[in-house]
N, C-alpha and C positions, 0 to 999 in steps of 0.2 A: 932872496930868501925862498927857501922852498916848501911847498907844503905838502901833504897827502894828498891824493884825489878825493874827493869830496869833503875836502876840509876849507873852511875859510879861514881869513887870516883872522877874525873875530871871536873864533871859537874857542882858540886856543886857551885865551885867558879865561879868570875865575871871575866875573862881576861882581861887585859890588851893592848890593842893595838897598835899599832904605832901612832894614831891618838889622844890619850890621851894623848901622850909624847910630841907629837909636840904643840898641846896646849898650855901647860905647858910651854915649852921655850917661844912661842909665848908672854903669859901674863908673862915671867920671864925677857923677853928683855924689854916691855914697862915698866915694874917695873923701870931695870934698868936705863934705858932712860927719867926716873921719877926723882930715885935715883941721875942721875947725874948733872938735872938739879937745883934741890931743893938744892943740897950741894954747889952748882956754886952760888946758889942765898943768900943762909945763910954763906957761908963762914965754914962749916963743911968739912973741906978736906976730912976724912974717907968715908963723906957720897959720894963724889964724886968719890975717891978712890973703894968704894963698886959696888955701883954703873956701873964705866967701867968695874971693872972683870967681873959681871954678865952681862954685855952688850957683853962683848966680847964673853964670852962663852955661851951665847945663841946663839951668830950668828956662831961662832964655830961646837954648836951641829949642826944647820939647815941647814950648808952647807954640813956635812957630810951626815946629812942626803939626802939631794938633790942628792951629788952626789955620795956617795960611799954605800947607800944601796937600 
């Protein structure tokens, strides 16, 4: 593969940061929180069912994120 001169093969890409993941749970908790209220109001268990796991395990990730890194 070739690259530019003074270019590494590292640069190229776009990283990823902590701050793009936290995001992500952020808009994956209101989903949920979305999720479980839509299935409460239609009477779809699964959706409410869905719903809490991803509810739960956004606040799962965010707390570990707070406190354990």
């Amino acid at each position: 593969m070739r690259y530019r001169i003074g270019e590494a093969p590292g640069q190229a890409a776009t990283s990823f940061d902590q701050g793009i993941f936290t995001s992500m749970t952020v808009l994956s908790l209101v989903i949920g929180i979305g999720f479980i209220f839509a299935g409460l109001r239609s009477g779809h268990h699964w959706m409410t069912f869905w719903g809490s796991g991803l509810t739960l395990s956004s606040i799962g990730y965010l707390v570990y994120v707070m406190f354990f890194l």
